[in-house]
BADOKOL-756944 format. One line per field, with one value per atom (N, C-alpha, C): residue number from 1; residue in one letter; atom name; x negated, y, z negated. Coordinates in nm, 3 decimals. Last residue first. Example, Ala and Ser with C-alpha at 12.3 -4.5 7.8 and 13.67 -1.06 7.14 Angstrom:
residues 2
num 2	2	2	1	1	1;
residuo S	S	S	A	A	A;
atomo N	CA	C	N	CA	C;
px -1.285	-1.367	-1.290	-1.319	-1.230	-1.320;
py -0.225	-0.106	0.003	-0.569	-0.450	-0.330;
pz -0.708	-0.714	-0.787	-0.780	-0.780	-0.780;
end
This chain:
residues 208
num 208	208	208	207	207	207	206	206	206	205	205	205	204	204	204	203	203	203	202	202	202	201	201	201	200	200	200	199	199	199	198	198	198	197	197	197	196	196	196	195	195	195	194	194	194	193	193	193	192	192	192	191	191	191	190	190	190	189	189	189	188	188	188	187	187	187	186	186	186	185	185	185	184	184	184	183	183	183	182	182	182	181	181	181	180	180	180	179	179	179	178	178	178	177	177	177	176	176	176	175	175	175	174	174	174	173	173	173	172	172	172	171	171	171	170	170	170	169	169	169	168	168	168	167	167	167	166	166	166	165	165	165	164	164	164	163	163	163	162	162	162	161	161	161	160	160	160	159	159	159	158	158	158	157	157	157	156	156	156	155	155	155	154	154	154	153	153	153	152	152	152	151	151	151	150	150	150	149	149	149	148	148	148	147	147	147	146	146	146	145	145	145	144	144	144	143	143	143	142	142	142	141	141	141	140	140	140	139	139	139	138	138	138	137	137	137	136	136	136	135	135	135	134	134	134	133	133	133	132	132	132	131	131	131	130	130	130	129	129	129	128	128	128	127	127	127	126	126	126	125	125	125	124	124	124	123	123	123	122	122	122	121	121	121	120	120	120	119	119	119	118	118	118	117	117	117	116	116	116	115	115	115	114	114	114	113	113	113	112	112	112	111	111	111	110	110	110	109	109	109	108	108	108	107	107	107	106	106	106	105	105	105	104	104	104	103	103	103	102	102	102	101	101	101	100	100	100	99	99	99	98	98	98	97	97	97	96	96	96	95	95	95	94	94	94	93	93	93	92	92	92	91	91	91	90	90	90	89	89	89	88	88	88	87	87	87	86	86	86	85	85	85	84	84	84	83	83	83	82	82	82	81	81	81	80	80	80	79	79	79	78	78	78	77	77	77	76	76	76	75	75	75	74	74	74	73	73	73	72	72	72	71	71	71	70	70	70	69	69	69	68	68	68	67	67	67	66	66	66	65	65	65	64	64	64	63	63	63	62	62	62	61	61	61	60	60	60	59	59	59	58	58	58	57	57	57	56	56	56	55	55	55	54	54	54	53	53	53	52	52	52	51	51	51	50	50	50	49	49	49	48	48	48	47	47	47	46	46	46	45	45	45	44	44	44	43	43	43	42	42	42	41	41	41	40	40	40	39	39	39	38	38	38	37	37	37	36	36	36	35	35	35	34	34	34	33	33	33	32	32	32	31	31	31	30	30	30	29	29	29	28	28	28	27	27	27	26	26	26	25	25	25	24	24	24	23	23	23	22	22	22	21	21	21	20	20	20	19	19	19	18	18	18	17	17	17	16	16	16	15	15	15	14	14	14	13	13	13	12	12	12	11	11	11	10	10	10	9	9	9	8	8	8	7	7	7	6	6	6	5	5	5	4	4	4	3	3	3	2	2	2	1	1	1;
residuo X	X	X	X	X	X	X	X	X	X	X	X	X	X	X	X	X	X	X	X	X	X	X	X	X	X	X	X	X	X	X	X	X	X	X	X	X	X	X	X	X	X	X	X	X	X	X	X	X	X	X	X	X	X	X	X	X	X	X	X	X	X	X	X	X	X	X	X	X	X	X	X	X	X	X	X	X	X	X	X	X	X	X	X	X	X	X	X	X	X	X	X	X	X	X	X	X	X	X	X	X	X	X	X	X	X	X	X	X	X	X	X	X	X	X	X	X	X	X	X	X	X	X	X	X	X	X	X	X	X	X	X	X	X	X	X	X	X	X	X	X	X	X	X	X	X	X	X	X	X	X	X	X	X	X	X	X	X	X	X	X	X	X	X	X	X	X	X	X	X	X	X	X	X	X	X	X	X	X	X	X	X	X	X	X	X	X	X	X	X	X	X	X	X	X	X	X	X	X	X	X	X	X	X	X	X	X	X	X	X	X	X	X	X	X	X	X	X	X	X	X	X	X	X	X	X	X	X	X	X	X	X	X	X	X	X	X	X	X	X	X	X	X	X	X	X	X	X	X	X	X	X	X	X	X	X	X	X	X	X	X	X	X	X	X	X	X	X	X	X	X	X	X	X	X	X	X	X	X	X	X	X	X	X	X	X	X	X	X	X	X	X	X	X	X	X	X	X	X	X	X	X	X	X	X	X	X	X	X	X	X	X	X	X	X	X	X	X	X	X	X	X	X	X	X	X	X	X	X	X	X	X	X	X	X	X	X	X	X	X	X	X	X	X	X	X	X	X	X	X	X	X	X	X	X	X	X	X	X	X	X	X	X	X	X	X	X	X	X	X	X	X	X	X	X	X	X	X	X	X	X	X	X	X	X	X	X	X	X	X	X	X	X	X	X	X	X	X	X	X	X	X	X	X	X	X	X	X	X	X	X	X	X	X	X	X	X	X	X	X	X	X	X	X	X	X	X	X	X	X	X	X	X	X	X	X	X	X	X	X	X	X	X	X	X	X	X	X	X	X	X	X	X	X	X	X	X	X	X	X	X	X	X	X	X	X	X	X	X	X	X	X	X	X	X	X	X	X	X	X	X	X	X	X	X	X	X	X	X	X	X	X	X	X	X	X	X	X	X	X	X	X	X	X	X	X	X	X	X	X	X	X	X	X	X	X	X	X	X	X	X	X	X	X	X	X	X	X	X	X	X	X	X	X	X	X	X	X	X	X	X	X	X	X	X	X	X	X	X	X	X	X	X	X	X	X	X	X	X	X	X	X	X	X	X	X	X	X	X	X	X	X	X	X	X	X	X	X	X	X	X	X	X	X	X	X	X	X	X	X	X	X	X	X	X	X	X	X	X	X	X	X	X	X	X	X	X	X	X	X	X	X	X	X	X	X	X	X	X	X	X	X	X	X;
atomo N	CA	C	N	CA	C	N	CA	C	N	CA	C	N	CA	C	N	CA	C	N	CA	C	N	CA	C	N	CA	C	N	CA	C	N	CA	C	N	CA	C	N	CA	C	N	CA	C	N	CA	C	N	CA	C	N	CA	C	N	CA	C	N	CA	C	N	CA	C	N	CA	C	N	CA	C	N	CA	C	N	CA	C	N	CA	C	N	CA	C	N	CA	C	N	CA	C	N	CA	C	N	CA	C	N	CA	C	N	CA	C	N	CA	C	N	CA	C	N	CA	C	N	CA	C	N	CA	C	N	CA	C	N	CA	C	N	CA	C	N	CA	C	N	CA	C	N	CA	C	N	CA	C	N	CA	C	N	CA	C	N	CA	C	N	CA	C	N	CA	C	N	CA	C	N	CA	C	N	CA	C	N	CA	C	N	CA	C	N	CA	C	N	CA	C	N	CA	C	N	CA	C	N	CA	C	N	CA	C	N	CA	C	N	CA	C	N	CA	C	N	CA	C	N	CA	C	N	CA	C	N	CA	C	N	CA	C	N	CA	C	N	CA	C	N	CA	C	N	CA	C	N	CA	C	N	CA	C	N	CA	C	N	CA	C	N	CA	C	N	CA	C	N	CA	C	N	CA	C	N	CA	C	N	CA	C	N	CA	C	N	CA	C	N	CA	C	N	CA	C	N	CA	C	N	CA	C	N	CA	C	N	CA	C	N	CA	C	N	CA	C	N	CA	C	N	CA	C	N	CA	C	N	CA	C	N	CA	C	N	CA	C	N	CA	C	N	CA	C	N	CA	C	N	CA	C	N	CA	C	N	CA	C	N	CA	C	N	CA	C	N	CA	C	N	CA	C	N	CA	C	N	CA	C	N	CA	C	N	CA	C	N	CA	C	N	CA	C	N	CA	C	N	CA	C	N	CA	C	N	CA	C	N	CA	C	N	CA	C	N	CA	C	N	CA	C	N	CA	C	N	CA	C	N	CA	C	N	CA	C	N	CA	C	N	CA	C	N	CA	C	N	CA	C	N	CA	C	N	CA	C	N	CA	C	N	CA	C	N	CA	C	N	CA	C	N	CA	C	N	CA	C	N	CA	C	N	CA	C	N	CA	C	N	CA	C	N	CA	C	N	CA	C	N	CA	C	N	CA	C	N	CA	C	N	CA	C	N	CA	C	N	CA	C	N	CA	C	N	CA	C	N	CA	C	N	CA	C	N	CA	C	N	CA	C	N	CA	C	N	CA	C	N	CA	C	N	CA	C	N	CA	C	N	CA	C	N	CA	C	N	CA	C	N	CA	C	N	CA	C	N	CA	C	N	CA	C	N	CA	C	N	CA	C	N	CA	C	N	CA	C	N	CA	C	N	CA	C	N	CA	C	N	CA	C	N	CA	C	N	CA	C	N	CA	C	N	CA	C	N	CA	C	N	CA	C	N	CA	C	N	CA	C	N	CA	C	N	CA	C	N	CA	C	N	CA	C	N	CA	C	N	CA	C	N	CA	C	N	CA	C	N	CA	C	N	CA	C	N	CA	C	N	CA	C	N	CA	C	N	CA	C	N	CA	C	N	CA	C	N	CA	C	N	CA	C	N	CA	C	N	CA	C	N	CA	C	N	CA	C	N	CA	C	N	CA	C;
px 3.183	3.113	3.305	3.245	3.242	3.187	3.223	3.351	3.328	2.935	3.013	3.138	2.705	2.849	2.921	2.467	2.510	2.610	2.504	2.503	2.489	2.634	2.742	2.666	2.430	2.501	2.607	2.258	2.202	2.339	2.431	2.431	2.356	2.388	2.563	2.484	2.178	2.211	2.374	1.999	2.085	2.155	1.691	1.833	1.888	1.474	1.525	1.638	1.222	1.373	1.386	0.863	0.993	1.120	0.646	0.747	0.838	0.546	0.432	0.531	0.604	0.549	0.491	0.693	0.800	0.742	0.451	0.512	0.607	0.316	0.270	0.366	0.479	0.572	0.454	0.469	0.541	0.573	0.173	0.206	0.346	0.088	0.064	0.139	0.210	0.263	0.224	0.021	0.201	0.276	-0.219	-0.187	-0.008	-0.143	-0.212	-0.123	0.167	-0.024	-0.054	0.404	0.355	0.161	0.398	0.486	0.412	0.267	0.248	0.338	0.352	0.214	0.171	0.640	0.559	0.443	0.677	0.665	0.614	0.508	0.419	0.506	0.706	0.587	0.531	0.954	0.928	0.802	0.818	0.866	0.879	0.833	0.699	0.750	1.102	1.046	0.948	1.098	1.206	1.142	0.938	0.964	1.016	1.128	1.003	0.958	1.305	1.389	1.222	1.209	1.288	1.289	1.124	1.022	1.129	1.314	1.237	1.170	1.351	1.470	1.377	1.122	1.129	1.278	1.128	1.004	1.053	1.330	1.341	1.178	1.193	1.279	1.347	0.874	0.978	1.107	0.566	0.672	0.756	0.320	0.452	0.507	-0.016	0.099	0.217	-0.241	-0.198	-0.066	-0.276	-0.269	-0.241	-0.302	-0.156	-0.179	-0.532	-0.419	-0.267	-0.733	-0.726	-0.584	-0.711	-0.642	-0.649	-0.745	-0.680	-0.597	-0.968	-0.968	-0.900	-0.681	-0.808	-0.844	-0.347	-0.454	-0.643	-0.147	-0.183	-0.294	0.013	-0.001	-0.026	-0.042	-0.179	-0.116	0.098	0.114	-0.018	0.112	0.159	0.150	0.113	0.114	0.209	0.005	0.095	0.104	-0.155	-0.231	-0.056	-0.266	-0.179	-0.152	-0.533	-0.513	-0.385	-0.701	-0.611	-0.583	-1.078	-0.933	-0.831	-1.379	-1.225	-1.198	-1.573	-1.426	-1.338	-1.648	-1.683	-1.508	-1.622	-1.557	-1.568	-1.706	-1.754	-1.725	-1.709	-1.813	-1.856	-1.415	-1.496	-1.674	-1.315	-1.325	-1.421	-1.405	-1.478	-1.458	-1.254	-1.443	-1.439	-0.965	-1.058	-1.234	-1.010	-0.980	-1.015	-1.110	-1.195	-1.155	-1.082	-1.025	-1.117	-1.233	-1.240	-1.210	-1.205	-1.115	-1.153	-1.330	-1.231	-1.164	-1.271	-1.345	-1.239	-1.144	-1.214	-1.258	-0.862	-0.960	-1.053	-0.632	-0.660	-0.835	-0.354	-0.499	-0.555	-0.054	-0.123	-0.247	0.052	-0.052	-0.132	0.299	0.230	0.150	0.517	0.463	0.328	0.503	0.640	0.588	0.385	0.489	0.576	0.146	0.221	0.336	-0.216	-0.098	0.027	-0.409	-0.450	-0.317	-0.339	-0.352	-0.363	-0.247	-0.330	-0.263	-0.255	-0.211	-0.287	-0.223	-0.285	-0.209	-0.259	-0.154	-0.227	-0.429	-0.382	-0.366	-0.401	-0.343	-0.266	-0.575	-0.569	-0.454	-0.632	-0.484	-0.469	-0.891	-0.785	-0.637	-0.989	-0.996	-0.883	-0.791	-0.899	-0.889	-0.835	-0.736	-0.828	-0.854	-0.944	-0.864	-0.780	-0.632	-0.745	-1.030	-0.948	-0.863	-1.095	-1.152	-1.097	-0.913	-0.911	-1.023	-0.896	-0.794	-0.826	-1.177	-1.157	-0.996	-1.172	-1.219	-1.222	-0.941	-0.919	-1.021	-1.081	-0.919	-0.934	-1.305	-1.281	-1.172	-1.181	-1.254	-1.236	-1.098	-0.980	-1.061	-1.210	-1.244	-1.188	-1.058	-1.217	-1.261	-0.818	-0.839	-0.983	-0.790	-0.805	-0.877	-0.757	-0.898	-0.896	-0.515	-0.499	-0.672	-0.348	-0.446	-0.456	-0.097	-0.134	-0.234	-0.059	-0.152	-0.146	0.165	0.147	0.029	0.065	0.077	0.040	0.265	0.259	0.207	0.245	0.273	0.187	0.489	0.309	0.396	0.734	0.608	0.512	0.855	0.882	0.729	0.726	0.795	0.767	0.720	0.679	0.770	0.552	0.657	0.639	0.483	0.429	0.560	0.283	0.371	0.395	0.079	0.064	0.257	-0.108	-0.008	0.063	-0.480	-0.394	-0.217	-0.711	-0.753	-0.601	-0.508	-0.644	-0.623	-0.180	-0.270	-0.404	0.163	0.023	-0.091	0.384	0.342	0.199	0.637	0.543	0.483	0.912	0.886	0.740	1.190	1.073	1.026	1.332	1.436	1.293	1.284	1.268	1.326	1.340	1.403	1.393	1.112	1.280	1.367	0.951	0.919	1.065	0.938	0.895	0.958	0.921	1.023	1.048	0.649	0.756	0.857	0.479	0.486	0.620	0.532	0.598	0.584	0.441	0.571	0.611	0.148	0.251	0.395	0.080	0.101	0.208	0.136	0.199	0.187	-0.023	0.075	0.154	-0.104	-0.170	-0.077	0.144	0.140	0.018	0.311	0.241	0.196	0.505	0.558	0.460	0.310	0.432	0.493	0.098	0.071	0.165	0.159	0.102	0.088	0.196	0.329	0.275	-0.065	0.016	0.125	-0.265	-0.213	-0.127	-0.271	-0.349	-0.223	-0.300	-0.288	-0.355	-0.242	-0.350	-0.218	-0.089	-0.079	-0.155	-0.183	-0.257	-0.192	-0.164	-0.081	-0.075	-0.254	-0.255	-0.212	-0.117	-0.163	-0.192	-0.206	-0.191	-0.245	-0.088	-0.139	-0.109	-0.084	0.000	-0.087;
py 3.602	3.412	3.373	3.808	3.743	3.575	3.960	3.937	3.849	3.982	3.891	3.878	4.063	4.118	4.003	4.030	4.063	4.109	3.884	3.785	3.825	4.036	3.943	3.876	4.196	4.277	4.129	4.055	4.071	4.136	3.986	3.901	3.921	4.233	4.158	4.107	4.269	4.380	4.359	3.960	4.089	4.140	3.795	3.795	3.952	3.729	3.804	3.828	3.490	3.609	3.642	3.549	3.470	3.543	3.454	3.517	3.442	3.178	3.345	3.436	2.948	3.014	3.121	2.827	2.886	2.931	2.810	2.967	2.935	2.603	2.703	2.802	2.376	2.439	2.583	2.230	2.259	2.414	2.271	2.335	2.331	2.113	2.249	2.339	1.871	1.954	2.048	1.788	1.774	1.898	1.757	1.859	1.884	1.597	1.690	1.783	1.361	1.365	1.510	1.223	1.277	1.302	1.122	1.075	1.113	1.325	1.169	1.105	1.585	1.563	1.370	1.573	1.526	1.511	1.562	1.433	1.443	1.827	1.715	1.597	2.008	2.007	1.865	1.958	1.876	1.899	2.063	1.949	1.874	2.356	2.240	2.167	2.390	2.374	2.311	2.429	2.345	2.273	2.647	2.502	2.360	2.879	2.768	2.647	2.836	2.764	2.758	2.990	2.825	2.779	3.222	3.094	2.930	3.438	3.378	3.242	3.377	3.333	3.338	3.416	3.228	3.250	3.691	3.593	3.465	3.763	3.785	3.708	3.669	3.586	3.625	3.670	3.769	3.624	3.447	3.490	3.596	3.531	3.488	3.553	3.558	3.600	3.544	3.474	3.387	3.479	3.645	3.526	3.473	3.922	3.880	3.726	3.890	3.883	3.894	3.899	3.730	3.773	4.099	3.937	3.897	4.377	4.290	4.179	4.545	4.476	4.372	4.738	4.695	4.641	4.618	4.729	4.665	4.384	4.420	4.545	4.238	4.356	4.396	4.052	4.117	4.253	3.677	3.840	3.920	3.425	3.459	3.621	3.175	3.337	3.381	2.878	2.911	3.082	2.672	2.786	2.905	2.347	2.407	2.544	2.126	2.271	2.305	1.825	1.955	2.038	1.845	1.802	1.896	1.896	1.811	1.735	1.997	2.085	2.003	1.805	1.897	1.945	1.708	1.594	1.689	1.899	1.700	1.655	2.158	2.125	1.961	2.121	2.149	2.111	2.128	1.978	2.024	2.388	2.279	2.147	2.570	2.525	2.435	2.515	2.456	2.485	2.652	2.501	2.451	2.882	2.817	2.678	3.056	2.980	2.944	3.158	3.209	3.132	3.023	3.168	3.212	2.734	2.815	2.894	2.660	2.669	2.719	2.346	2.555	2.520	2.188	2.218	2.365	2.203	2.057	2.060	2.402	2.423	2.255	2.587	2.498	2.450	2.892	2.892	2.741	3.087	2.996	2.951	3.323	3.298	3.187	3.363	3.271	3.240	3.709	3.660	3.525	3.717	3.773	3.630	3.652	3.592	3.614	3.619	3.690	3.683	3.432	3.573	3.709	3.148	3.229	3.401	2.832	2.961	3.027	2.486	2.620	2.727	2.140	2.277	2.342	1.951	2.017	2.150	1.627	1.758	1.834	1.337	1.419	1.552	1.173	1.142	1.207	1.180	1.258	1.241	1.025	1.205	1.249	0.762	0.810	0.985	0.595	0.681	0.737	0.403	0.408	0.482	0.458	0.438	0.394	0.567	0.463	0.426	0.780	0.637	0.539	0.973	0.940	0.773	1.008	0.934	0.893	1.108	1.018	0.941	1.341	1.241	1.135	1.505	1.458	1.348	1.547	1.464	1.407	1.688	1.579	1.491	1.929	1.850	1.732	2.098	2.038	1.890	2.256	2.112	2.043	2.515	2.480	2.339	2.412	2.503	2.472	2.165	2.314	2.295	1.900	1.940	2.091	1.778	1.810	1.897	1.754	1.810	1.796	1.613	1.753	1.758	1.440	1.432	1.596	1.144	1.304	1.310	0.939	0.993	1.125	0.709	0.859	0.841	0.504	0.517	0.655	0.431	0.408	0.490	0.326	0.217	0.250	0.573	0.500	0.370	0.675	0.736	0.634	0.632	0.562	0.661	0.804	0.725	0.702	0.821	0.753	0.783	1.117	1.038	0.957	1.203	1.151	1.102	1.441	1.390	1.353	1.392	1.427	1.380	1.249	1.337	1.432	0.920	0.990	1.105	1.077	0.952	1.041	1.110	1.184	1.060	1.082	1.054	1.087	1.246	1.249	1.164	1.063	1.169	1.156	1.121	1.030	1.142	1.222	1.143	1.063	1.389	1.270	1.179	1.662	1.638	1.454	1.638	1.659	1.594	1.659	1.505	1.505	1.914	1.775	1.630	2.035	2.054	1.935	1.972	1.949	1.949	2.073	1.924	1.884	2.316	2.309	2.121	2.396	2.434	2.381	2.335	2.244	2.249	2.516	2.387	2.288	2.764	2.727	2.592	2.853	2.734	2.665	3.116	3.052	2.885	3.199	3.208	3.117	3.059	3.147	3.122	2.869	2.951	3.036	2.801	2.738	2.849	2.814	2.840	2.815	2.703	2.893	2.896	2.479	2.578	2.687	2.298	2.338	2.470	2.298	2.229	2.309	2.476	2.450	2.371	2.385	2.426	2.405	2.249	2.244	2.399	1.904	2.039	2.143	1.657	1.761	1.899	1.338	1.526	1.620	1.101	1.219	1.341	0.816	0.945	1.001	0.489	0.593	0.696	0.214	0.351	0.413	-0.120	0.000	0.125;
pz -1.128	-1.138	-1.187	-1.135	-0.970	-1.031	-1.364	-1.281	-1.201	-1.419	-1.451	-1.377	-1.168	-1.155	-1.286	-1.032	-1.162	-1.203	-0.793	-0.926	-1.021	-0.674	-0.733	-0.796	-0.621	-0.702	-0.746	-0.455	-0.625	-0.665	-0.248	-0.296	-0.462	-0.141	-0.166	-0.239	-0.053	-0.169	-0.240	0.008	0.047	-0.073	-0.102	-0.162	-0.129	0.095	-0.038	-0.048	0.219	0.202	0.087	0.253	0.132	0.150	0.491	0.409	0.321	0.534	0.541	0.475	0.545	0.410	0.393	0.746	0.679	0.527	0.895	0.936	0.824	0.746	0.734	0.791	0.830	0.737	0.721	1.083	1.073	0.923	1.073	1.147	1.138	0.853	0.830	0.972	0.879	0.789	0.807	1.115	1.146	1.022	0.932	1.045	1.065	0.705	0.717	0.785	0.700	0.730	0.782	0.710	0.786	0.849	0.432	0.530	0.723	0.234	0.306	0.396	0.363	0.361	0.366	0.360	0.488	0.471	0.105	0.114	0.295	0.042	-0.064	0.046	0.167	0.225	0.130	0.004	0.155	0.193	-0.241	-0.286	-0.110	-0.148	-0.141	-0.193	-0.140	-0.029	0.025	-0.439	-0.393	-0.185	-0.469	-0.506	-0.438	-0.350	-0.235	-0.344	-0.471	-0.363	-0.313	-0.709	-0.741	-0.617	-0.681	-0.691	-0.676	-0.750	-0.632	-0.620	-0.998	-0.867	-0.795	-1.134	-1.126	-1.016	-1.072	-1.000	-1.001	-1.286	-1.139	-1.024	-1.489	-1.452	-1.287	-1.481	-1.521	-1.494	-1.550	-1.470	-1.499	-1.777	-1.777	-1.654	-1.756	-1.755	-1.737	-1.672	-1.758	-1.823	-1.485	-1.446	-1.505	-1.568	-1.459	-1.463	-1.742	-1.813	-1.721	-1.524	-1.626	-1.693	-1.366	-1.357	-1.433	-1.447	-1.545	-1.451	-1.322	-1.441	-1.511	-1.190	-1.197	-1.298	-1.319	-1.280	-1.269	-1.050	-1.191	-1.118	-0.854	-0.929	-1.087	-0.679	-0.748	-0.787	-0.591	-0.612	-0.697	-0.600	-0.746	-0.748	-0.370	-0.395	-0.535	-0.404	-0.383	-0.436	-0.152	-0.213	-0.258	-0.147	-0.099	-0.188	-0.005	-0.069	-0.004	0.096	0.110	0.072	0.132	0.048	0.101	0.158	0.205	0.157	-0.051	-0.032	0.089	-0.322	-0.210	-0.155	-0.601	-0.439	-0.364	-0.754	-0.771	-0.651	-0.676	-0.731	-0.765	-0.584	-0.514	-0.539	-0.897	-0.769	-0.653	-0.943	-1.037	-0.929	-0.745	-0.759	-0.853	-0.805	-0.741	-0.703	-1.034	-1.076	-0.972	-1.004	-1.063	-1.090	-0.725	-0.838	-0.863	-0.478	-0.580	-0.725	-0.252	-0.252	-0.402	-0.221	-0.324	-0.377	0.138	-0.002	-0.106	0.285	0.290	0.154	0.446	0.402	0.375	0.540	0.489	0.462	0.406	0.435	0.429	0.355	0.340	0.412	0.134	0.289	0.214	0.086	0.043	0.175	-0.117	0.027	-0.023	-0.391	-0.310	-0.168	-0.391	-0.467	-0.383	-0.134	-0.195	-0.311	-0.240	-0.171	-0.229	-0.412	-0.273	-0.166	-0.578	-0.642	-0.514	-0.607	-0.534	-0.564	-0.770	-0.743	-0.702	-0.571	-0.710	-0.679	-0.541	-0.532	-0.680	-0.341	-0.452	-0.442	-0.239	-0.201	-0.318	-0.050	-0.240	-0.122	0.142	0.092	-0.065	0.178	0.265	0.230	-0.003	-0.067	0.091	-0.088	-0.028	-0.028	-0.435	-0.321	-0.235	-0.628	-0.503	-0.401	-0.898	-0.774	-0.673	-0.994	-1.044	-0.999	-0.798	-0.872	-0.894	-0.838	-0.728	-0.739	-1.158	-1.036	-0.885	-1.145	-1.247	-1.173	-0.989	-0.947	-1.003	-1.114	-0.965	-0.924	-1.372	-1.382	-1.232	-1.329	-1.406	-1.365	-1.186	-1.108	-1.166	-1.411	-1.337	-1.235	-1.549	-1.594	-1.474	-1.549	-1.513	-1.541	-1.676	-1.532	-1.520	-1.839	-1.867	-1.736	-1.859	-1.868	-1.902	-1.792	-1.918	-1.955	-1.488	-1.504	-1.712	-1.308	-1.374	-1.491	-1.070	-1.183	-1.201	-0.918	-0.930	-1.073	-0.676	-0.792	-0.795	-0.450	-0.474	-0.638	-0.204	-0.335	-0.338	-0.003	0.004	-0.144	0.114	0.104	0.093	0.117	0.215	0.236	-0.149	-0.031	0.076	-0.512	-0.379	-0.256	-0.786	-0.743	-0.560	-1.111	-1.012	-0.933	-1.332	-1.279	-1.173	-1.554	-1.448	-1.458	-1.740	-1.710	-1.587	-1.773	-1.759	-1.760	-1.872	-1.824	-1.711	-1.930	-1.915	-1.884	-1.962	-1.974	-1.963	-2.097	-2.125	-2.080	-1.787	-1.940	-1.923	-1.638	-1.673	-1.827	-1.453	-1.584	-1.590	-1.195	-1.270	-1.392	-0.966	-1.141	-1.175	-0.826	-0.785	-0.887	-0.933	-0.807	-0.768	-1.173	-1.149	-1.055	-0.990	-1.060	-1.093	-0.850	-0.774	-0.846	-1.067	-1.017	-0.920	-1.169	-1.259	-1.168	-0.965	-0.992	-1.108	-1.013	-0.892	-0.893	-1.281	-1.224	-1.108	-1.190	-1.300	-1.284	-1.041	-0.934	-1.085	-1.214	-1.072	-1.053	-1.403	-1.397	-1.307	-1.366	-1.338	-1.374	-1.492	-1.315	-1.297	-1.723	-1.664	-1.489	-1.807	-1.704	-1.680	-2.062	-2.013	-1.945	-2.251	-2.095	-1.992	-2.492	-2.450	-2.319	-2.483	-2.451	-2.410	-2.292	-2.405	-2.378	-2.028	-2.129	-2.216	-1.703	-1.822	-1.946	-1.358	-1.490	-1.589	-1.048	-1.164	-1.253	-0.945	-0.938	-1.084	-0.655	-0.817	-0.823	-0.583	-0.538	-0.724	-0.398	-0.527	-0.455	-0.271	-0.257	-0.373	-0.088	-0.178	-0.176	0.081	0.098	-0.045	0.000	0.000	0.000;
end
């Protein structure tokens, strides 16, 4: 049976629950939701299993802390004997508006540090799926937009491309690399936005 990893990085514990740097956790949670499976605490992270049409899927979120992240990806990719063209890990990107997302089957680290640490054990082919967490903050202050809390007007946005990379992760195995990046890279350069009908009825109690 073919197998995959599909890494979404973060960091461990509540203090880091909806921050932006949390993205790929947020979006492996929504994934594991959508599939009715659950995460349990194992080696070097929280892993869940499940199969797409006869090959087998694991999801691994990370327990190393963001700069460790390498640890976890090559310690699974080992132990499953998965091959590195069948890894595809999801981060956040800071260089990339709010929801817009850019998939890649290879490059460098743009900077992160979760991916330089894999980069630094399993070199850089691998896939990368790079999800835009936006740069407004003031000079000086990524480290505190990144481990920043979503708003709740960000998690509406965010829910439906969730929801979107949940089909980019099963063409990635179903499909394979290329086929995915060309189908779904254009539906990740923009994010709609909800028409001036539609924010006013959802703050409208009357209308629910």
């Amino acid at each position: 049976m073919d197998k995959y990893l599909i890494v979404g990085l973060g960091n461990p514990g509540d203090e880091y629950a909806l921050t932006r740097h949390n993205t790929g956790y947020m979006i492996l949670d929504a994934f594991a939701k959508a599939s009715n499976i659950v995460f349990e605490d194992r080696r070097y992270g929280y892993v869940a299993e499940t199969s797409l049409k006869g090959r087998k899927v694991f999801l691994l979120k990370p327990t190393t802390f963001m700069n460790l992240s390498g640890n976890a990806v090559r310690y699974w990719l080992n132990k499953e004997n998965i091959d590195q063209k069948r890894l595809l890990v999801i981060s956040d990107d800071v260089a990339l508006p709010l929801g817009t997302f850019r998939l890649k089957a290879n490059g460098s680290n743009g900077g992160h540090n979760g991916l330089g640490h894999i980069q630094q054990l399993i070199g850089q082919d691998y896939a990368r799926l790079r999800m835009g967490i936006g740069n407004d903050f003031p000079r000086g202050g990524q480290i505190d937009w990144v481990l920043g809390q979503y708003s709740e007007d960000d998690l509406k946005v965010l829910q439906p491309r969730f929801e979107l990379v949940g089909d980019v992760i099963k063409s990635f195995v179903l499909a394979g690399i290329d086929i995915t990046m060309n189908q779904y890279n254009k539906l990740g350069k923009s994010v709609p936005r909800p028409s001036q009908e539609e924010t006013a009825k959802a703050e409208d109690p009357s209308s629910k």
